[in-house]
Structures are given as C-alpha cells and as structure tokens.
DRENBATI-183795 format. One line per field, with one value per residue (C-alpha): residue number from 0; residue in three letters; y, x, z. Coordinates in Angstrom, 2 decimals. Layout:
N
fidren <- NUM_...
bapa <- ALA_...
v <- Y_...
u <- X_...
w <- Z_...
% end
This chain:
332
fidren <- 0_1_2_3_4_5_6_7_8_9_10_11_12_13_14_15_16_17_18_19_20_21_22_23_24_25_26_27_28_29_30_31_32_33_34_35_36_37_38_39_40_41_42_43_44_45_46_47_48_49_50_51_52_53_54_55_56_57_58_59_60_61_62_63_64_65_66_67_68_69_70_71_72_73_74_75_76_77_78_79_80_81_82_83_84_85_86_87_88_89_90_91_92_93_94_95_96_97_98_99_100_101_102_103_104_105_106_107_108_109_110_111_112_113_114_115_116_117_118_119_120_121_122_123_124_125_126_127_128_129_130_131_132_133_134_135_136_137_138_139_140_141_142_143_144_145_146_147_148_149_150_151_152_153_154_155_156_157_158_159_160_161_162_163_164_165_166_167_168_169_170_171_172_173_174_175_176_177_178_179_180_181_182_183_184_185_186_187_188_189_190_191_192_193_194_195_196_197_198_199_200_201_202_203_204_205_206_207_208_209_210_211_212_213_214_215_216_217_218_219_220_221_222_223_224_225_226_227_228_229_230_231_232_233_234_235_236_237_238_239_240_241_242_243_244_245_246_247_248_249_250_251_252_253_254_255_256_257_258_259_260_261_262_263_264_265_266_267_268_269_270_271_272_273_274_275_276_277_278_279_280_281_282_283_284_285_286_287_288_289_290_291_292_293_294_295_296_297_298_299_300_301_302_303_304_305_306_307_308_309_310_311_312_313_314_315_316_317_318_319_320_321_322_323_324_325_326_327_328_329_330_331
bapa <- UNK_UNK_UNK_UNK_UNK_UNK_UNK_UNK_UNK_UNK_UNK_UNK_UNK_UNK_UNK_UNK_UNK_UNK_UNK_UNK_UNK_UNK_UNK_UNK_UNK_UNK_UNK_UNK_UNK_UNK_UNK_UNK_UNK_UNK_UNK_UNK_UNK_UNK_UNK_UNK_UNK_UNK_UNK_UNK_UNK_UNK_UNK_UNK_UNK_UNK_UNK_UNK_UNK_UNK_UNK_UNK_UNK_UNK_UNK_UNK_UNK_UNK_UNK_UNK_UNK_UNK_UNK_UNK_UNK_UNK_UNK_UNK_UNK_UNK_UNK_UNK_UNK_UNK_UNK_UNK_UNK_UNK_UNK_UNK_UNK_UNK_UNK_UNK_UNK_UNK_UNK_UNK_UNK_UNK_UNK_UNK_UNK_UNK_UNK_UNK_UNK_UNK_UNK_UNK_UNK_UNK_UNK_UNK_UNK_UNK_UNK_UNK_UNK_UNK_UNK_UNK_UNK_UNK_UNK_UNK_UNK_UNK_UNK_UNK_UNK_UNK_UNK_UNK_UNK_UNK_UNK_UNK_UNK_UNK_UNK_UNK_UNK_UNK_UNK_UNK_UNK_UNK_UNK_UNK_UNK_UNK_UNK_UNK_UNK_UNK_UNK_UNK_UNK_UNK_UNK_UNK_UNK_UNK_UNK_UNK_UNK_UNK_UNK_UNK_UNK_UNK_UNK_UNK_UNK_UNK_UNK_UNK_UNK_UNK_UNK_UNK_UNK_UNK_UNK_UNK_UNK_UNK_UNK_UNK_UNK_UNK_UNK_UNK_UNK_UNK_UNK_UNK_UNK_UNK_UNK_UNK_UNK_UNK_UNK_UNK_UNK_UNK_UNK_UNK_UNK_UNK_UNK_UNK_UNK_UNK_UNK_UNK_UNK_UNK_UNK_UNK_UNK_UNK_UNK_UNK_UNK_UNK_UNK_UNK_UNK_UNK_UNK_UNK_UNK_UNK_UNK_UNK_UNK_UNK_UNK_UNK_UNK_UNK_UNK_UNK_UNK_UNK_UNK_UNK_UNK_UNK_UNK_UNK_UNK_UNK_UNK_UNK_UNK_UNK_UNK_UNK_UNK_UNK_UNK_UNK_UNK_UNK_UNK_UNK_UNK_UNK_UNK_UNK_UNK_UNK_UNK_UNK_UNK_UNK_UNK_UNK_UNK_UNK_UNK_UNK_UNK_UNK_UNK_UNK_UNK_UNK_UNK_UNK_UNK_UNK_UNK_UNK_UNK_UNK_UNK_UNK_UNK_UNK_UNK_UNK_UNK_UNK_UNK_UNK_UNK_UNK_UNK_UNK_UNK_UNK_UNK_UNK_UNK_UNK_UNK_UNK_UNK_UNK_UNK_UNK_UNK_UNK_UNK_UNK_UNK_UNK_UNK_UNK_UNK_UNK_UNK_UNK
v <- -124.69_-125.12_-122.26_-122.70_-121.55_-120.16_-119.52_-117.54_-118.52_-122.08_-121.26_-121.93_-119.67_-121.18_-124.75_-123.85_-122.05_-125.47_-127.62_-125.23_-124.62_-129.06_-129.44_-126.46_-127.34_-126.26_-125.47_-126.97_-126.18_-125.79_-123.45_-122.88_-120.17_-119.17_-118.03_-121.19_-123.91_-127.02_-125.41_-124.59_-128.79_-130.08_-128.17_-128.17_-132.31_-132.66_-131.53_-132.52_-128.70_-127.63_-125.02_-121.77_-118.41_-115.70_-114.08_-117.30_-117.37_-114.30_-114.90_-118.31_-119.09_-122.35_-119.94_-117.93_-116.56_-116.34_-116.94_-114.31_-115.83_-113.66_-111.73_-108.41_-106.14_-108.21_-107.82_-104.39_-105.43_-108.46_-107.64_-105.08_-107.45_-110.42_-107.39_-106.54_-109.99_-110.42_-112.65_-112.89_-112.18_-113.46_-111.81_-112.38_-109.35_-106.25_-105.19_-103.17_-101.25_-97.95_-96.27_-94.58_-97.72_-99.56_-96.36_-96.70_-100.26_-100.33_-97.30_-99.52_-102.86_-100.41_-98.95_-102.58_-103.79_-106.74_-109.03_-108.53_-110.60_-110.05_-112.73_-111.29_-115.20_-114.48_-113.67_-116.99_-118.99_-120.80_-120.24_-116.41_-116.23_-117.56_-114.22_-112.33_-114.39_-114.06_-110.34_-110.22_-112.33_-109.39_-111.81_-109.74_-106.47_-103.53_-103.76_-101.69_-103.48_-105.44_-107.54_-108.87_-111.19_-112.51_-113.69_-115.79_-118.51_-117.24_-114.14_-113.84_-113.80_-110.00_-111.23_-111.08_-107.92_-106.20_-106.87_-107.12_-103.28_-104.65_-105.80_-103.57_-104.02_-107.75_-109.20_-106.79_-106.15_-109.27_-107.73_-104.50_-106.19_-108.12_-105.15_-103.62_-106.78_-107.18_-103.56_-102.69_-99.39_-97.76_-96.76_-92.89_-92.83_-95.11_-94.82_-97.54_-98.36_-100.56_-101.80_-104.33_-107.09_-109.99_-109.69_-106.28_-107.23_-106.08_-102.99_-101.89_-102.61_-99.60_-102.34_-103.52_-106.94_-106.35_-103.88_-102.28_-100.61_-99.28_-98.02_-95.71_-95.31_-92.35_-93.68_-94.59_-98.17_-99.19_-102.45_-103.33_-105.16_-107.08_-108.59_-110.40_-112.12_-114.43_-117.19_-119.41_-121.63_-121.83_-119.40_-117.33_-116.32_-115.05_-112.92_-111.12_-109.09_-107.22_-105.85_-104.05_-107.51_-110.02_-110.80_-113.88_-115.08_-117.41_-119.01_-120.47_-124.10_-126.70_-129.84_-131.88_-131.27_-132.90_-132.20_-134.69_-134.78_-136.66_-135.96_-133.40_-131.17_-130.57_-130.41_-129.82_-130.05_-127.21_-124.68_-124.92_-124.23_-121.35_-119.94_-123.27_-125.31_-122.98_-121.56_-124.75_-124.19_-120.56_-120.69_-123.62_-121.55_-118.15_-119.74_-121.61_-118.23_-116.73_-119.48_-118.88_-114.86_-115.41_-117.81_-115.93_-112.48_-110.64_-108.67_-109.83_-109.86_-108.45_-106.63_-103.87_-101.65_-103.18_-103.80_-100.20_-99.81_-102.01_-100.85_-97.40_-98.16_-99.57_-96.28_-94.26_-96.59_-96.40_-92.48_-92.70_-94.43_-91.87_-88.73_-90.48_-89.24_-90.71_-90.41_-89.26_-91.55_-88.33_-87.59_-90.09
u <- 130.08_129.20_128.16_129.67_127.64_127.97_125.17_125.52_123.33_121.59_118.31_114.56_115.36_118.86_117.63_115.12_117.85_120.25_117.68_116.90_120.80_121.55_118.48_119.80_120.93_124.91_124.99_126.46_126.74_130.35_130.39_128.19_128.58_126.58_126.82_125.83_128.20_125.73_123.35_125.91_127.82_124.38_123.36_126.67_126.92_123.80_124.91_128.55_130.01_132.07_131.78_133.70_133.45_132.53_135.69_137.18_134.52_134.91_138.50_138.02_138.82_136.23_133.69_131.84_128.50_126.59_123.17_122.83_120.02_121.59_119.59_118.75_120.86_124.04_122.58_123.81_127.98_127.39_126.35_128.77_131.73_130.51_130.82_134.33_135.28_134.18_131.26_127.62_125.23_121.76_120.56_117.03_114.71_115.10_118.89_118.17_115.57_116.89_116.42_119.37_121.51_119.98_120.77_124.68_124.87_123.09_126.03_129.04_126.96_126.99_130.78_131.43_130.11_128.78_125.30_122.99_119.95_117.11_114.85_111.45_110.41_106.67_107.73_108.62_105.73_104.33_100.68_101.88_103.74_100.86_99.01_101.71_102.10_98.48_98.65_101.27_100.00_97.28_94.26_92.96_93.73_94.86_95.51_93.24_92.91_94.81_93.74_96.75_95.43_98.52_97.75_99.72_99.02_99.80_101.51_105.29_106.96_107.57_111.28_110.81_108.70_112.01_114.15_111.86_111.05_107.71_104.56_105.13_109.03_108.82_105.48_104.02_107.16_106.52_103.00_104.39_106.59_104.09_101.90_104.86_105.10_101.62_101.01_103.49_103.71_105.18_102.96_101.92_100.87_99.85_97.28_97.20_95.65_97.19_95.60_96.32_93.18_95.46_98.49_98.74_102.55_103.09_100.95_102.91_106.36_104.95_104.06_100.44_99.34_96.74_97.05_95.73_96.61_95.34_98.01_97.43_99.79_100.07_97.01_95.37_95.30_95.09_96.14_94.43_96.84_95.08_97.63_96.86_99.09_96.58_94.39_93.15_92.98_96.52_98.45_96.29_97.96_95.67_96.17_93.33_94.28_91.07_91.47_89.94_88.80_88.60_90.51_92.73_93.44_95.45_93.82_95.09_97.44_96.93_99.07_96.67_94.13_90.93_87.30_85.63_81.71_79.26_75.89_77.88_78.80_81.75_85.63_88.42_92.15_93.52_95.95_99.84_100.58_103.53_105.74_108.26_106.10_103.83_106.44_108.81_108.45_109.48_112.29_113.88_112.51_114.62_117.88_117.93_117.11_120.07_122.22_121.31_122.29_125.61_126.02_124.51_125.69_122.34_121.21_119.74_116.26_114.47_117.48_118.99_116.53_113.42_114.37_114.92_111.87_109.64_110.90_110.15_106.35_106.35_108.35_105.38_103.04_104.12_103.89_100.37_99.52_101.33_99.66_96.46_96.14_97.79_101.49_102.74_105.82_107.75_107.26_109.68
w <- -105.90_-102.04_-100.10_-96.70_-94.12_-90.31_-87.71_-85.01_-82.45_-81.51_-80.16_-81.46_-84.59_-85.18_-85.17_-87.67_-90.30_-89.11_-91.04_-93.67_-94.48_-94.24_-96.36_-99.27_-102.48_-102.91_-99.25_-96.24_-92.42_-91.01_-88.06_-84.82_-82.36_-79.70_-76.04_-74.21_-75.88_-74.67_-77.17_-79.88_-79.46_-79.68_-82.42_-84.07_-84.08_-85.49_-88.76_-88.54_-88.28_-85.70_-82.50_-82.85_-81.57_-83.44_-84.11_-85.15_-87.88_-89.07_-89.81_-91.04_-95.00_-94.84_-94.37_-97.47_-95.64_-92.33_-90.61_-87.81_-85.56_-82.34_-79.91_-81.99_-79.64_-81.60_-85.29_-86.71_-84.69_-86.62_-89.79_-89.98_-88.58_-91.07_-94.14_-93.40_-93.39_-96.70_-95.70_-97.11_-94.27_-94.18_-90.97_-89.12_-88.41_-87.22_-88.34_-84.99_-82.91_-84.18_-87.42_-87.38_-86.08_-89.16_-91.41_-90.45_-90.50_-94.10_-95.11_-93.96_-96.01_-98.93_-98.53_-98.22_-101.22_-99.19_-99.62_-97.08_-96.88_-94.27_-92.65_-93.65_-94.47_-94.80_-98.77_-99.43_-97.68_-100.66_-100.43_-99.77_-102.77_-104.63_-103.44_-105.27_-108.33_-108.96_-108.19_-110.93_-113.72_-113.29_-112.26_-110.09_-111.58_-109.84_-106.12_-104.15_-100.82_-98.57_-94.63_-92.92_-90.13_-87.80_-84.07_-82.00_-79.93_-76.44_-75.48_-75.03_-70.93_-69.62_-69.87_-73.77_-74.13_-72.30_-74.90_-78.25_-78.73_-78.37_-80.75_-83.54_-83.92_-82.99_-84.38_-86.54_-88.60_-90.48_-91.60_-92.66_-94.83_-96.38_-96.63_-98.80_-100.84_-101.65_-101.77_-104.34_-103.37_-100.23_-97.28_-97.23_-93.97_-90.87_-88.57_-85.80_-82.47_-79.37_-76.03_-73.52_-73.63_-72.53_-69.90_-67.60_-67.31_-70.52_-70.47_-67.57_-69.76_-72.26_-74.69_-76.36_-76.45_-79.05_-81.90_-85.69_-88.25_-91.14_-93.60_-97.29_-100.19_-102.48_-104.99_-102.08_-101.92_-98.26_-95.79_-92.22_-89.99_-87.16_-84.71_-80.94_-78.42_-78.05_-80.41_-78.48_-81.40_-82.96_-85.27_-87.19_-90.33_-92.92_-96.33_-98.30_-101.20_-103.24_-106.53_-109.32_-110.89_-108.46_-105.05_-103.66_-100.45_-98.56_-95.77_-92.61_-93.09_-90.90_-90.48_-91.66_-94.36_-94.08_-93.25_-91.08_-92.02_-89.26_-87.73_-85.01_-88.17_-89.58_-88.25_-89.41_-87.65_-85.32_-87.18_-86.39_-83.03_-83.88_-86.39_-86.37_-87.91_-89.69_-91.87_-92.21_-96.04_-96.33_-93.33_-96.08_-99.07_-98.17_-97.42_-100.71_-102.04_-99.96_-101.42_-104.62_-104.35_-103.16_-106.35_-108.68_-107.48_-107.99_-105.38_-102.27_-101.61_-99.00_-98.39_-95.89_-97.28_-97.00_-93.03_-93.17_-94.32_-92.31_-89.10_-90.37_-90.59_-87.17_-85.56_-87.44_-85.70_-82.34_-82.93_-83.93_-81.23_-78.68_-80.58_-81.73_-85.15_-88.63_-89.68_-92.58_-93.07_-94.57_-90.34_-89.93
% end
C-alpha cells in the first residue's frame, strides 16, 4: 500500500518534509499547495506531483493524508478541514497560539475519528532517541534530572517575532516536549525567566531573546531549559538526563566528525549551522513514522494532545515570567 501524500505549503519547512515524504518507504508525493505558486511549481516538479489548491486537495480521491507546513495562523482551519475530508494530517508545531483554539480543534479531531500527528521531530532525532532508549532499558535508573540546552545560530527578523507568539511558543516548545518525553512524567509547575541580551527590536515586540526555565513534576524530578537567539558558534542542541544510577547525554552533531590533533591543540568541526540540516535524520525519521500510523492504524504519536500539552507549559511560562513567581500548571 502507498500512502499518498499532500503538503500544504513550499517554504524552508515544506522542502524539508518534500524530501523526507520522496525518500519514505510506501509513500509518495502527489499534491503541492501553497500561496506563492513559483514556490509550490518548483517544489512540486521536483518530485513529479502536481500544484493544486487547497480545496482541490481536500476533495481529491488520489489523496489519503497531508503535511501541513502553513504559517501557524492556518493550522487548527486546516487540520480541522483535512479531518472532515477523511484525510490523515501530520501537522507541524503549534496546532495554534491558543489553548482553547487547540482544545476545539483537538474536539472536532476526536468527533472525527481522524489521525492527527504533530511535528514535535526532536523525538525522533537518533542520538535523542538513544537518550530515551537507554532511559528505558533502565541503565540509568530512575530519572531524577533533566538539562535541555537549545540555542540558535542568529536571532529571527522582527517580521517573524510578529507572527511566532514568540520564544516560548516558537523555540522553546520543542524543549518542553522533550522535557515531557524524557521526563516521563508531566510538569507540576514552571518557573522561568526571559530578558533581551541580543536584539532591542524584539524586546520592544513584548518578546525575549534569551530565556530559562526550570520545571518540577509531582515526585519532584526537575528539567532546566536554557534557550538563546544567538550561538555564535552554530546550533547548540544538547541533552543531559541524570538518574538514580548513572546519567546519559547526547552531545552536539556536527557534519563532520573528526578531531584534528597538532602542536596549536585540538579542533574539531563547527556544529550545524540550523535546524535543516541538524535534524535531517528525524524530519525523515517522523514521516516514515507518520506513514507507518496511517498503515498500521495505531494511534499517532506525538499527537493532538501532547501539542496541547506543550503549548500549555509555555502559556504557564510566559505567566511566570509576567508575575515572577512559579506556576502551578493546574493555574492553567
């Protein structure tokens, strides 16, 4: 059986799911759509599909699922037009910058019956799986601490920051996820921190540049997030999980790995320079997994829920912030 597959939108993140979805086992790329039809013809004859609008995809019978790589203004329509039509939807994070947007959307998914799939792609970065695997096979007993290290290169244009919902609905999203997935236990409360050490534009758009949080479950396990616009040497992407009998870690990938060794010292290659390249692996690595759901009929995962979920840690860190004390995610 091939999955035929849509994507709705032909920018940076839709050319990245493009290759993932040609490159799938028992998948194949029929349909583009997007606003600006240069970018959806180029994109679209690149893989031999064909350029259609939305609504004609939604109503088409050659098509059995979608890749929603839209602006996230479009995502909760969409994933709620895709479900009617009777179309898997694998939709990139958030589902929408409200909690109770995401709550309805999630309601109609569920009245539906429909598979909904969300793009938290950290989960299936190999050496970040590993993490979890090893957490599992109990090596290093029970979890008691987690450091989430993720820092871009550069920070993003005003323009973006407008329309993001800002560093901890945009960027640090990702971490709260993986703070969930590592953690195995929902977050109790959040306590975080945000200031502006890099561009004033964006501290006068209500947003942070530069942020942390420090997060505690129920037993009291805890997870630091440290996030920054700006590493001046590449993407910084760095897991460390400590447990009752040991700890593991996943350090930083670079394109190359070597050490050069001379009488200077020693040197190794720069890190990737963003997420596209960084996180080739687990962009291909969650759509085959998304493939494999709609085939198999289990049930999707990281679903609705856990975008519900993650967005609701970042809401109960932007309240932190604004009332400088910690959050009790029942507060939310």
């Amino acid at each position: 059986m091939v999955i035929r597959i849509a994507l709705l939108g032909a920018g940076r993140i839709g050319k990245v799911h493009a290759k993932a979805v040609s490159a799938a086992d028992g998948a194949r790329l029929v349909a583009v759509a997007d606003a600006f039809a240069e970018a959806a013809e180029t994109l679209a004859a690149g893989y031999g599909a064909s350029v259609r609008t939305i609504d004609e995809i939604a109503a088409a019978d050659d098509v059995d699922a979608v890749v929603i790589c839209t602006p996230t203004t479009t995502h909760a329509d969409l994933i709620e037009q895709f479900a009617r039509a009777g179309k898997a939807v694998f939709c990139e994070k958030p589902i929408d910058l409200s909690l109770d947007r995401v709550k309805s959307c999630l309601k109609t998914v569920e009245e539906l019956g429909a598979t909904l799939m969300i793009g938290f792609n950290r989960r299936f970065d190999p050496h970040f799986k590993a993490v979890r695997d090893a957490i599992d096979a109990g090596r290093i007993g029970d979890v008691e601490m987690v450091q989430i290290t993720s820092r871009d290169p550069g920070a993003p244009p005003p323009s973006y920051v407008q329309t993001s919902g800002g560093i901890f609905r945009d960027m640090t999203i990702h971490d709260f996820d993986m703070a969930r997935f590592l953690l195995g236990e929902e977050v109790a409360t959040v306590y975080a921190t945000g200031s502006v050490l890099i561009d004033p534009e964006i501290g006068k758009l209500g947003d942070y540049d530069s942020a942390m949080v420090v997060m505690t479950t129920a037993s009291g396990k805890q997870c630091s997030i440290s996030n920054s616009r700006r590493a001046t040497y590449g993407y910084d992407q760095r897991i460390e999980v400590h447990g009752s009998m040991g700890a593991v870690s996943a350090e930083n990938v670079r394109p190359v790995s070597i050490e050069l060794a001379t009488r200077e010292g020693y040197t190794r290659p720069p890190l990737h320079d963003f997420f596209m390249t960084r996180y080739l692996d687990a962009y291909a690595a969650e759509i085959s997994a998304f493939v494999e759901t709609i085939g198999s009929g289990k049930a999707p995962s990281p679903s609705g829920e856990d975008g519900l979920k993650a967005l609701a840690l970042a809401e109960a860190a932007l309240k932190s912030i604004a009332e400088r004390r910690a959050v009790g995610m029942d507060e939310i």
